[in-house]
N, C-alpha and C positions, 0 to 999 in steps of 0.2 A: 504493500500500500504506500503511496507519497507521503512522503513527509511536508508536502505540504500542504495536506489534506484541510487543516485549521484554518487555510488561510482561507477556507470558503466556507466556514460557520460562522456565527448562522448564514445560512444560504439567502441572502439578501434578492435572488432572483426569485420569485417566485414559478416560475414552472419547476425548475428545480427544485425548489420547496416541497412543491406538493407533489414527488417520485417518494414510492417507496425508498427505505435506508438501501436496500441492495441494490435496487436498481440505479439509485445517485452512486455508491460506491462504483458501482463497474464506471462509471463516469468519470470519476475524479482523476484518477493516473494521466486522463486526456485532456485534462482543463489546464488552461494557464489564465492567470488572471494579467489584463492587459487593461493599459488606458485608453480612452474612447476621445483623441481631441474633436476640439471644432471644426467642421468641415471636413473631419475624415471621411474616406471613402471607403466603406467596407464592401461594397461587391459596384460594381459597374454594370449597365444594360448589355446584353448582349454578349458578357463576360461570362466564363464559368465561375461558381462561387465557390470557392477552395476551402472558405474557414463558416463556419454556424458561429455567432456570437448572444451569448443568453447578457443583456447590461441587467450593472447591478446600481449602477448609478449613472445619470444625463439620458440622454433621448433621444433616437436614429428617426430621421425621416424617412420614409419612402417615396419616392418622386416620379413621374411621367414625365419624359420631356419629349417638347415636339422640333420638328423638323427647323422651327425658325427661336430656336434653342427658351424658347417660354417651359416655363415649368409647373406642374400644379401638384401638390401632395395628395396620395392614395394611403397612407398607413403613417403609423407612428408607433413608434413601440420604445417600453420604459423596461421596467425593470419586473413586468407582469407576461414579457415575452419571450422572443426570439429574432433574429434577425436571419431569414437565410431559408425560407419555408420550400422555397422548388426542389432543393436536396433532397428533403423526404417525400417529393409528391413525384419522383421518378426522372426527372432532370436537373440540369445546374446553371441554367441561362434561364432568361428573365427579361422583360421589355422595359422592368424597372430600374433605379438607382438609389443605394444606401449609402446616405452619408449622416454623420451624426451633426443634429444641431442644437443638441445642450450636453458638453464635453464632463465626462463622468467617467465609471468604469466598467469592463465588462469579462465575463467566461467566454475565451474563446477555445474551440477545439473543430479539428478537422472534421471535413464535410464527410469524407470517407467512413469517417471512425461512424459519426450520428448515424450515419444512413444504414450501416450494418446494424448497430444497436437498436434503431426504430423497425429495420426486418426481422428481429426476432421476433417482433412480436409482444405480448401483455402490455405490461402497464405502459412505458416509456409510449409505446404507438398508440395505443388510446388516448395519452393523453395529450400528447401532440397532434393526434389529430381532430380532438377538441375543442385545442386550442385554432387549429386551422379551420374550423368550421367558425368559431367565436370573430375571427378575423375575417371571414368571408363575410357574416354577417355585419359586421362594422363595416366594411367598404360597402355592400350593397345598401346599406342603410345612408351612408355618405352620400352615395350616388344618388339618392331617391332626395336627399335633404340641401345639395348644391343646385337642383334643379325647381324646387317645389318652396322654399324655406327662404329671407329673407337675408341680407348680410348679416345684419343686426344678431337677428336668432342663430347663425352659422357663427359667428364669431364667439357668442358667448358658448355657443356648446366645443367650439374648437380650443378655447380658453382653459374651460372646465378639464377636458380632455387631457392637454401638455400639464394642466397642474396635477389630473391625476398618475398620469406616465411620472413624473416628476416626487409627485408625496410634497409637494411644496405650492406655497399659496404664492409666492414670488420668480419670477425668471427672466431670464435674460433675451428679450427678444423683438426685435425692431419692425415698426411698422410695413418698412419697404419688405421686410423679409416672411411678414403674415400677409401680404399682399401676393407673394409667390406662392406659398403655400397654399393660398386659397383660392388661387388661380382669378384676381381680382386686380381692378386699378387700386396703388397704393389712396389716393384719394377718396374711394371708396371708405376704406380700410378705418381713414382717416376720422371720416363721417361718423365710421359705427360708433368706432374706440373714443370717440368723446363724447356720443351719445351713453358709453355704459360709462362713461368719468362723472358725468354728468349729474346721473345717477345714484353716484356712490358707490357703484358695483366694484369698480378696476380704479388704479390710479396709475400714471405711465407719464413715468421720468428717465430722458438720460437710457433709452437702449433698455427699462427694468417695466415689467408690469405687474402689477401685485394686486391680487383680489382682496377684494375690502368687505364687500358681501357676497357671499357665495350661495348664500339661499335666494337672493334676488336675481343674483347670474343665473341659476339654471333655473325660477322661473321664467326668463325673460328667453333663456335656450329652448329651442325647437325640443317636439317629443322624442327627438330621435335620443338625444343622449342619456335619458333613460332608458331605449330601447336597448342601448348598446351594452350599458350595466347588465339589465336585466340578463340578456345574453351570457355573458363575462361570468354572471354569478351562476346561470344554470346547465352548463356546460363545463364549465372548469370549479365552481364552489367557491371563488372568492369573486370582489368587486377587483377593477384594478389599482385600488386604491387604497387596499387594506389587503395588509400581513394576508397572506394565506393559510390556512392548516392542512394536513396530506391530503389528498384527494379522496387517494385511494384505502 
């Protein structure tokens, strides 16, 4: 067994968390704990993905980009996921791109090593692909809520979201750069986030935004981001927002 087994208790990722003790050991000999800076790029579109990263701290976007290099975000994943899902779903290319954009930490290990472990089979592929159903449903509910749903209401459940992936009620993140993410004019952007200042909801200084009322924020959030909990909680047993217990 590694000796440096401790240095991942407690298991701050929760899918990790919530594996059985055996099935995280056969795990551990293949983790290395790795920093997650800003703007890393952990797999590129069209790239094979070589490495799976579970973070245990900061937050990976997932992104589309088009032909005239605009970009809009599809996923986001904290420290209640994974980074790397095509590995286990029988290839290693992807039309997306992962890059982190709140710098933290994370469990990386080879894409090789996961995908054997999740073809054995029990718990580890159960619950990975639970968690890949929980994430289907977050994008398709995305998808239904960027079309149907107002900026205003998209922003604050996009808000709700990065502080859940995050465990923190404050973060670091620029208006030009939530205008990317939400595939929106930064003026938009502009509009909404002094519409929830406004409010009392957010307050946004200097590159920081920090929620001030967050029972007012996700009233003001579209249904969808209880849809997405709900999901998160009934498929995997925790919110993403709260400590897990084992699943299984």
């Amino acid at each position: 067994m590694s000796s440096d087994k401790n240095l991942f208790q407690p298991r701050a990722n929760k899918l990790l968390a919530a594996l059985p003790a055996n099935d995280y050991e056969r795990l551990v000999p293949h983790l290395k704990l790795v920093p997650l800076a800003l703007h890393q790029v952990i797999y590129e579109a069209a790239e094979p993905i070589t490495h799976i990263y579970f973070p245990e701290q900061g937050m990976v976007s997932i992104v589309n980009t088009m032909e005239d290099g605009s970009t809009v975000e599809v996923g986001i994943v904290g420290n209640e996921g994974m980074v790397g899902i095509p590995v286990i779903l029988g290839d290693s290319i992807t039309i997306t791109t992962g890059f982190v954009q709140v710098s933290g930490t994370g469990l990386q290990i080879d894409a090789d090593v996961l995908r054997a472990e999740f073809n054995r089979g029990g718990a580890i592929q159960t619950l990975l692909l639970r968690y890949v159903q929980a994430v289907y449903a977050e994008m398709a509910q995305g998808a239904a809520c960027n079309r149907l749903h107002t900026l205003e209401e998209r922003l604050a459940r996009w808000l709700l979201t990065v502080s859940e992936r995050l465990e923190s009620e404050d973060f670091p993140l620029t208006q030009e750069f939530i205008s990317q993410m939400l595939g929106v004019r930064r003026s938009g952007v502009t509009v909404a986030a002094s519409t929830l200042s406004r409010a009392g909801m957010i307050s946004y200084q200097r590159g920081y935004i920090k929620i001030l009322n967050r029972e007012d924020l996700e009233a003001t959030s579209c249904e969808c981001y209880r849809v997405i909990q709900n999901q998160f909680t009934r498929l995997l047993g925790f919110l993403p927002s709260k400590r897990s217990d084992k699943f299984f």
